[in-house]
N, C-alpha and C positions, 0 to 999 in steps of 0.2 A: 349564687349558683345558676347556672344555664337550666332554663326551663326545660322537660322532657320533653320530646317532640310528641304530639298527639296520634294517636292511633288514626284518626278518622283522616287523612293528609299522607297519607305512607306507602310505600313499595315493600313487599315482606319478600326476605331472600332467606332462603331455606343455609344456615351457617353450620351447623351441625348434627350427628346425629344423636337420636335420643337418649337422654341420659347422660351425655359429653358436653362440657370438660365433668370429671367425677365429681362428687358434692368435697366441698372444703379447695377446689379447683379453679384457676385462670388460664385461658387462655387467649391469644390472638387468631381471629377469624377475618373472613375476608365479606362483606357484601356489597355487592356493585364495584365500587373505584373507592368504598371508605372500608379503613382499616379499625377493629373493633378490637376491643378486652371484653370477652366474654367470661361470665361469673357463673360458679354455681356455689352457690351457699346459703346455709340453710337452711334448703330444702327450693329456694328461690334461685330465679334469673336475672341476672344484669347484665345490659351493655352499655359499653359507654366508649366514649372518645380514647383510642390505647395514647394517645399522645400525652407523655404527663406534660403538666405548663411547665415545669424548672427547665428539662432539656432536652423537650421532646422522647424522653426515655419510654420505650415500648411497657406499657403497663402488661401486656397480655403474657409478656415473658414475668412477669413478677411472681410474687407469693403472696396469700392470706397469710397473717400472724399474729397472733397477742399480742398487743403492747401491753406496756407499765399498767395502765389502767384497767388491762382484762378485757379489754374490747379487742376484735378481730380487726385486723386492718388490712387493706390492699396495698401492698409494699412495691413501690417502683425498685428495679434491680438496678437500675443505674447509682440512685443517690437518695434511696431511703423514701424519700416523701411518702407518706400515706394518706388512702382514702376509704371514705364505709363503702365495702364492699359492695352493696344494693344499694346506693342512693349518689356515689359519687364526691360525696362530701368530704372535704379535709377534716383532720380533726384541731383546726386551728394554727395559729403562728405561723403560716404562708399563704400561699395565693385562697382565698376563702369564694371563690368564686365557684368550684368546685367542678366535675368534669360534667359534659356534653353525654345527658343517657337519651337512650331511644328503647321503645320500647320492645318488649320480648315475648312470644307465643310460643309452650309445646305443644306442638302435635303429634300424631302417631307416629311419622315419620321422620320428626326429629326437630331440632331448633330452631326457630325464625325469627328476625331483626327488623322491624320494620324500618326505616328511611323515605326522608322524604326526595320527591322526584328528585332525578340528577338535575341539577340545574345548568340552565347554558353555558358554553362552555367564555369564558371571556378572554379575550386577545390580551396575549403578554409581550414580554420584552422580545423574550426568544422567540416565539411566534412569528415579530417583525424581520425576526433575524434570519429564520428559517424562511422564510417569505422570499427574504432577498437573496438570498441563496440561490432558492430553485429562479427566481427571475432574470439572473445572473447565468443560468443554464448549470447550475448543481444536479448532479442526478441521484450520485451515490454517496451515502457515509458508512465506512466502518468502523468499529468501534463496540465499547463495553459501558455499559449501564451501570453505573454505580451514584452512591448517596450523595454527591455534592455535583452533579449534573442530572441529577432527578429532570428538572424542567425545561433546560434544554429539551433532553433526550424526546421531553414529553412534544416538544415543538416538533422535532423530527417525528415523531408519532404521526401528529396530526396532518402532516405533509404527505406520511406514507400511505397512511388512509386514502389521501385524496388524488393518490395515484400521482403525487408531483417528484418523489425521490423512491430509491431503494435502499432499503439499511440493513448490513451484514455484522451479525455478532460475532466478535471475535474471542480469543482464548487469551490472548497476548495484544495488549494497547502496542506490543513492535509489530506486531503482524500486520496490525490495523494502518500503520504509516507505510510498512513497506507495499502494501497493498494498494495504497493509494499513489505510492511514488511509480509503482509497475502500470495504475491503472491512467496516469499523468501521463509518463514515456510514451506510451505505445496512441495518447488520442490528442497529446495536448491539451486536452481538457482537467481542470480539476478535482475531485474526487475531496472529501471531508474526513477526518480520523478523530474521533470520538473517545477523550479518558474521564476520569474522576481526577481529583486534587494530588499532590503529593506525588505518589510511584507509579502512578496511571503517566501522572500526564510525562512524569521521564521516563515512561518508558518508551517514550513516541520518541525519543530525541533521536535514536541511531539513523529510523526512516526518514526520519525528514532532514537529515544531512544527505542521507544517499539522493533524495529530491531536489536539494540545491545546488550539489553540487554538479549534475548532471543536468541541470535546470528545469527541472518537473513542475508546475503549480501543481500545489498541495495547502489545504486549509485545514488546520487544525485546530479543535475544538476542545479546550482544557478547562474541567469544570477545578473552582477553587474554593476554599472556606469561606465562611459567612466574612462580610466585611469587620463587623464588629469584634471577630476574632483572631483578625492580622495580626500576629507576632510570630517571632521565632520560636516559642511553646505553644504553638495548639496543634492541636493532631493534623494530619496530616498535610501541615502549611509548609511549604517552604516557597520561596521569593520569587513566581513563576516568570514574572519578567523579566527580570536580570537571566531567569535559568534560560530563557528563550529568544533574551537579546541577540546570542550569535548566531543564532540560527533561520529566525524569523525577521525577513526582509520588511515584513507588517508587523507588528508586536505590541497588541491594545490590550488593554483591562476592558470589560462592558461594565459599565457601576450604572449606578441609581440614576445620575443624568446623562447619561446618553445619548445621541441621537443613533438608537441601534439601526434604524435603515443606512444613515449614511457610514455607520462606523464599518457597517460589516460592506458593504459596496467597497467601499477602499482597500477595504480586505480581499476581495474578489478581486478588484482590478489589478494590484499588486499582482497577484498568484496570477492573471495570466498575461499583463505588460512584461515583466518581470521576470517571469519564467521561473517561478522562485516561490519560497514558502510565506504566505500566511498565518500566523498566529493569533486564535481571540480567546483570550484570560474569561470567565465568566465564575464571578462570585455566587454561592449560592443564593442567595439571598435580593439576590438581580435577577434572576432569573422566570421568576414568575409576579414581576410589577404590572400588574395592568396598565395596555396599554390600547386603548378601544380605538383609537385613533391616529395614533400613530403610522407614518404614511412608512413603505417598504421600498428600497431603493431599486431602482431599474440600470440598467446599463446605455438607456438611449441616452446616444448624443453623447458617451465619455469616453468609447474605445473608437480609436480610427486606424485604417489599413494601417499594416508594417511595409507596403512594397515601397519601400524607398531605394532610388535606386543612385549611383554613383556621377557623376556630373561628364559628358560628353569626353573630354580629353583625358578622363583616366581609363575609358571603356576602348580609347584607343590607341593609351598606352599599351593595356593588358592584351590585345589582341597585336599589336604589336611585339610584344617580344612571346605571345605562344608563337607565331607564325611563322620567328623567324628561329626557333628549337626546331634542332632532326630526331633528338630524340625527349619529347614532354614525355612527361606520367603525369597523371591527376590523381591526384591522395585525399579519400573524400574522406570527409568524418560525421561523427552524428547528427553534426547541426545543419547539413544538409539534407536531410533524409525525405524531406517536403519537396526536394526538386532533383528529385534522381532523373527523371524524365528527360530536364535538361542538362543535368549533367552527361548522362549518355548522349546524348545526341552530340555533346561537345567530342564526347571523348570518339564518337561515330566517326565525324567530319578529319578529326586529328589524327586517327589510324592508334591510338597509342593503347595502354592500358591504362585500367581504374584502377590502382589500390583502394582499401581502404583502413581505416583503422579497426579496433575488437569491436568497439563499440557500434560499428556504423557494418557489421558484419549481415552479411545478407541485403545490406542495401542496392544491393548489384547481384543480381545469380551470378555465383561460378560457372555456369553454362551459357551466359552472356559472353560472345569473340572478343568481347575488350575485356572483361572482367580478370585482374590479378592477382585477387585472393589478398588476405590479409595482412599487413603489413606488422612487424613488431613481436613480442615476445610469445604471444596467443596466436601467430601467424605462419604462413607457409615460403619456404625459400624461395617462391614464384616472385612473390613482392617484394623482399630483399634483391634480389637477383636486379628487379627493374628501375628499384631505386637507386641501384650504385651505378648501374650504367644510363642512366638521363642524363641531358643537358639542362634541364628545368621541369621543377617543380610545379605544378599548379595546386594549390592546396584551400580544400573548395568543404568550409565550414570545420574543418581540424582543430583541435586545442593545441597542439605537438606536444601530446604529455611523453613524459620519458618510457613509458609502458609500448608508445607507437616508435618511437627512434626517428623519426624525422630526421634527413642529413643537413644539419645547418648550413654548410657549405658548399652545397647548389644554390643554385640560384633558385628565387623563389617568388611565385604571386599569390598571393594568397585573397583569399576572398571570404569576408565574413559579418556575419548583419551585427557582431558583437564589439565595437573600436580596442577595447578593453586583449581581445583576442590578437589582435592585428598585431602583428611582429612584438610577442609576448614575453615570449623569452630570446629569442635575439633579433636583430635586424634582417628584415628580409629585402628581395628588389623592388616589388613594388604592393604596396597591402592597398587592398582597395575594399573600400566600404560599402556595402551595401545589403538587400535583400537578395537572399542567392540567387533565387529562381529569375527575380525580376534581373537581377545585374547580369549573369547567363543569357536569355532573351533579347539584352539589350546589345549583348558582344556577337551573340549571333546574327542579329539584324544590321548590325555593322557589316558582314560579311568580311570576316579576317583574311585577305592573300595570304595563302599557303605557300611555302618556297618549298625548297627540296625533301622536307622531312621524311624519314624515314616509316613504312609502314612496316608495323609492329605487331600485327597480325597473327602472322607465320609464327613470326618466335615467342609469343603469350601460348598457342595450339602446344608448343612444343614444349616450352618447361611447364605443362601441367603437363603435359605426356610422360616426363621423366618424376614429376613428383607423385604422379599417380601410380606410377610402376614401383615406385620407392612406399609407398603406401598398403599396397598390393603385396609387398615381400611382409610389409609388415602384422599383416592379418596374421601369420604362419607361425608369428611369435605366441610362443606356450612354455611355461614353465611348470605348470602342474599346479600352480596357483587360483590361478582362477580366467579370468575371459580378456584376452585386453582391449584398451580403448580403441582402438584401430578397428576391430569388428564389431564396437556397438556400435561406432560413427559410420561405419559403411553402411551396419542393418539401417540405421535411424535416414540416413541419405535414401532410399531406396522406399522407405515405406510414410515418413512425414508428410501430409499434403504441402502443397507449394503453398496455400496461403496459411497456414500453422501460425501461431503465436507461439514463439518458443523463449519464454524468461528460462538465463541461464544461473545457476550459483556461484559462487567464488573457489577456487583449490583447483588441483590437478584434471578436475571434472571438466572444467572452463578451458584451461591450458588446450586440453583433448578435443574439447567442443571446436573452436578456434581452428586447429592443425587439421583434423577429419574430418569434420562436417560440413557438406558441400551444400549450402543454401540454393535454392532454386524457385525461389522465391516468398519464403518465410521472412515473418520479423520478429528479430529477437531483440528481448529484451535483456540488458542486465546493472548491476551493480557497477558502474565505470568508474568514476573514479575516486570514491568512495572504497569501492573493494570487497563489501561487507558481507561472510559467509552469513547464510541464513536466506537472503532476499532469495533464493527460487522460487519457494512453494509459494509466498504470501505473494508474491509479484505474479503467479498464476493466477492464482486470486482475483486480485485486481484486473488482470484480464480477461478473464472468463466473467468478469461484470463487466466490463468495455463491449464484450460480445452481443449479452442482453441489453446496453442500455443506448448503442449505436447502431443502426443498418449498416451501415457499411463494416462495421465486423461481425454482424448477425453468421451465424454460422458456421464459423471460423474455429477450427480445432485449437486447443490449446497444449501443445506440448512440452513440460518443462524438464529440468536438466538439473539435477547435484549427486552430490558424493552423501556420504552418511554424516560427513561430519556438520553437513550445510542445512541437510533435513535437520538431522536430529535436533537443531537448535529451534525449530515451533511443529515439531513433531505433531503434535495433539490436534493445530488446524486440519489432519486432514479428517479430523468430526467437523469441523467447520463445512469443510466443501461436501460431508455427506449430508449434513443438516442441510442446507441449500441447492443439492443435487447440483453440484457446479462439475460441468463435462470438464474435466483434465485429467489427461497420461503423465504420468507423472514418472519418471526416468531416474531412479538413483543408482549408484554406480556404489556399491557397498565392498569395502574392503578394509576395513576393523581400523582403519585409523585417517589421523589429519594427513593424507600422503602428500602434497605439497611440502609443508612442515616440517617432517619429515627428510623430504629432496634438499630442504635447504638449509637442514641440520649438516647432513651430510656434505654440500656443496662448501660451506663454509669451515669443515671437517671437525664440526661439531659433533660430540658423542647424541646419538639420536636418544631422545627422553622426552618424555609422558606427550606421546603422539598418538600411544595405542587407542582406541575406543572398543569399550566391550556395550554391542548393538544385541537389538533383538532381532529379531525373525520380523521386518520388515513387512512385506509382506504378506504373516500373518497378522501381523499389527493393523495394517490395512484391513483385513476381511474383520478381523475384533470391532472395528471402528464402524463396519458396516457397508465399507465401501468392497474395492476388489482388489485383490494384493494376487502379484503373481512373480515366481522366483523363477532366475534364468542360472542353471550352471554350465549350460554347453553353445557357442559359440552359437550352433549350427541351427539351435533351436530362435535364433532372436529376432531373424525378421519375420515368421508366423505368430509367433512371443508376440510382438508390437504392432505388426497388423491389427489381428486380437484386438490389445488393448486399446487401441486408436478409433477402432468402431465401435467399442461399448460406451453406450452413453450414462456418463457418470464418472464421481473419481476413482482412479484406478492409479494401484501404486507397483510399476515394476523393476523389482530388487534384483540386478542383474550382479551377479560376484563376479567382482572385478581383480585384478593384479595388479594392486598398488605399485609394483616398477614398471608396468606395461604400458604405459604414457603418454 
């Protein structure tokens, strides 16, 4: 049996109050960072180690009881084993070593435990790993604390202390990926998402698909069962790297030999060479190896600039045949969004319009002379208009997914730092490779001769003159229903600051966002090609920490965008953003169903079935939460409505009843 620790050596931590647990009683107490089984029996005090040895089973949840013998015993609830109640002792036939007591004082005031000092703290596996992290430039992890990432978590502890990261608790381990996939987008940087074993760690999978496939770095952190318990039967085991194989462009186990500095560096550099998800598996039982020495990876001397640029005679083919179009368009897409500066100035020089796609929306204000508005299903007949009447395409960091409609049949140059993207799905005229910004700069310092082309000016002024009059008729629409989308997106245009974060959700909300909202220079973030309803609110999230943990988005409004059916799916995070006091307006468009869904039941002249959603009071739900809910039912009231809520600091949720056919 484990000696008792000596009174004269001890820290006394006052554990209960007098008289507690009642006599013939156990419980669990807490003193310092050690967890105890506290006794009363007999008239006497005990504490001792709540860990039984068979499986770790919380003794403090147990029972005293008679055994066969007439003796009172301390009965572990997980699997029986007993102990003497006041001494710790088995009563034979297992571990006889018997538990860890420390001694116990009442006083007037109530229970005390002594312990001896905390002892230093000694460097672990995670430790090394959270080390490398932050030296890698880690700022934030979200995530949820559970039993088989105990020590991790305790790594990130120790880092938060030390002012080297922030850690956001979440409600939902999806919240936690989509949070980091929003807080990815919008910095480039990577962001950490934090589960336990089993259902934790799948429930990250949706977010960190929506991060690959849009190409976010994202690191994800999945704690897993003790190694000794790998099989298809132990709780909450199931195959994490097979389940993580398709997803995770990195995808390691951290076990007993490791070299955790360099495993997890790889890990980092992946997520941002890559642009692409990270996965590190971490068995419990790895997790807290000492590791005193252990050196922690650094990123000098393994990442080198991306400006690679295109070889001299393709920079003059491509200026070549813009030069010799009367009428280009350039169709920007997300992955230009680092070199907008030089994309305008091209499209400046060229007299033509910017399209762009949903995804790269606001990467040009619509109040910009060249700017065309959105190209594609989430788009404005401005950019249709401009794309059927071109001579050539310039298509400057685009994917051509079918969502944007790219007309194959123009001719096309396309420009892209990804080879894999370069005439993807069909043959273009000429794909050139390179880094945008830099291969841009490089066509410009060519000085392209311009021939006759037509300047395109005039007629960009004039089809938003007719689509905005077309816009304009459409405020007037009212059915008795409720508000339509057309006059929240004009309130929202009129009152969102120009530098706003604005993550959008998936559904009819998005469609609207797209078609009405005139960016002016916001960045918005959303779910591209992926799709995935739910990512608004946790993808505000993510940005309203991109706010705190950057200068350069320091102070930066965050306003986000869904329908009810896109909230309601991590409804609960907004305790999240109230516990963190994280500033976001937060826009839902409430009209009691999946209204896309819906559109497309009908489209396909399906009988429309189980679209409805029965919601609460919004809202109210909000102010319940702690934060501030505010309900709009008349058109006239929304842009004092959002003002309002745009300058209160804090989250604020406004529930504007919308008319689902008003679109």
């Amino acid at each position: 049996m484990t000696e008792p620790v000596s009174k004269d050596a001890v820290e006394w931590h006052r554990v209960a109050a007098a008289e507690q647990p009642p006599e013939g009683r156990v419980t669990t107490v807490t003193a310092g960072r050690k967890t105890l089984a506290l006794v009363h029996f007999d008239g006497q005090y005990a504490a001792m180690d709540n860990r039984c040895p068979h499986q770790g089973g919380p003794l403090g949840e147990g029972s005293i009881e008679k055994g066969k013998d007439g003796a009172c015993w301390l009965r572990c609830p997980w699997h029986g084993w007993d102990f003497d109640p006041l001494t710790g002792k088995p009563p034979g036939g297992h571990e006889d070593s018997g538990q860890e007591m420390f001694p116990v004082e009442t006083r007037s005031d109530g229970v005390y435990v002594g312990l001896p000092p905390q002892p230093l703290h000694i460097r672990t596996s995670t430790d090394v790993v959270a080390e490398t992290m932050v030296n890698w430039g880690l700022k934030r992890v979200f995530g949820m604390v559970g039993h088989s990432n105990l020590g991790l978590a305790d790594a990130f502890r120790v880092q938060e202390e030390a002012g080297n990261i922030s850690y956001i608790g979440i409600r939902h381990e999806g919240a936690a990926s989509f949070a980091c996939s929003g807080y990815a987008k919008l910095t480039g940087k990577p962001a950490a998402c934090l589960s336990i074993a089993g259902p934790g760690a799948t429930n990250l999978m949706t977010g960190l698909w929506d991060a690959k496939v849009d190409r976010a770095p994202v690191i994800a952190c999945a704690g897993q069962v003790q190694v000794q318990v790998f099989s298809p039967f132990a709780f909450q085991d199931i195959d994490l790297h097979s389940a993580f194989a398709p997803v995770g462009k990195f995808n390691q186990l951290v076990l007993h030999a490791s070299d955790y500095g360099e495993v997890t560096s790889l890990a980092m550099k992946t997520a941002l060479v890559e642009r692409d998800v990270s996965v590190m598996i971490f068995p419990d039982d790895a997790q807290t190896l000492p590791a005193p020495d252990a050196e922690a990876g650094k990123p000098d001397g393994r990442i080198v600039s991306a400006r690679m640029a295109p070889p001299g005679g393709v920079i003059e083919a491509a200026n070549k045949k813009i030069s010799g179009a009367k009428r280009p368009v350039i169709i920007v897409g997300y992955g230009a969004r680092d070199s907008m500066a030089d994309v305008t100035a091209l499209a400046e020089g060229l007299k033509c319009p910017v399209l762009t796609t949903f995804k790269a929306k606001g990467q040009i204000p619509d109040t910009h002379p060249n700017a065309g508005g959105v190209l594609g299903r989430s788009g404005t007949p401005i950019a249709s208009w401009f794309m059927n009447e071109c001579d050539l395409i310039v298509a400057i960091g685009a994917s051509f997914s079918h969502h944007t409609g790219i007309e194959p049949s123009k001719p096309i140059v396309q420009i892209d730092f990804d080879r894999m993207h370069l005439g993807k799905s069909h043959a273009v005229a000429l794909p050139v490779w390179g880094e945008i910004g830099e291969t841009l700069r490089l066509m410009k310092n060519a000085k392209p001769a311009r021939s006759d082309g037509v300047d395109q000016l005039k007629e960009i002024a004039e089809r938003w003159a007719i689509w905005r009059r077309e816009k304009q008729r459409r405020l007037e629409d009212d059915r008795g229903n409720g508000i339509n989308a057309a006059s929240l997106f004009a309130a929202m245009t009129k009152v969102v600051p120009p530098d706003a974060i604005m993550p959008v959700d998936v559904g009819n909300n998005t469609y609207s966002f797209g078609r009405y909202f005139e960016p002016c220079g916001q960045r918005v973030l959303m779910s591209g090609y992926l799709g995935s309803i739910g990512f608004g609110f946790p993808a505000a999230m993510g940005a309203w920490a991109a706010t705190q943990d950057f200068e350069e988005y320091r102070g930066r409004k965050v306003v986000s965008v869904s329908g009810d059916g896109g909230f309601g799916q991590y409804a609960m995070e907004f305790t999240t953003a109230v516990k963190y006091e994280m500033d976001i307006t937060h826009v839902l468009m409430h009209n009691g169903q999946l209204g896309k869904i819906t559109k497309e039941q009908r489209a396909g002249e399906w009988p429309v079935w189980q679209t409805s959603l029965r919601n609460p009071g919004f809202a109210d739900f909000a102010d319940s939460c702690g934060g501030k809910g505010i309900r709009v039912t008349d058109k006239a009231d929304l842009v004092e409505t959002l003002r309002a809520a745009i300058a209160h600091k804090g989250p604020v949720l406004v529930e504007v009843m919308t008319d689902a056919e008003l679109v």
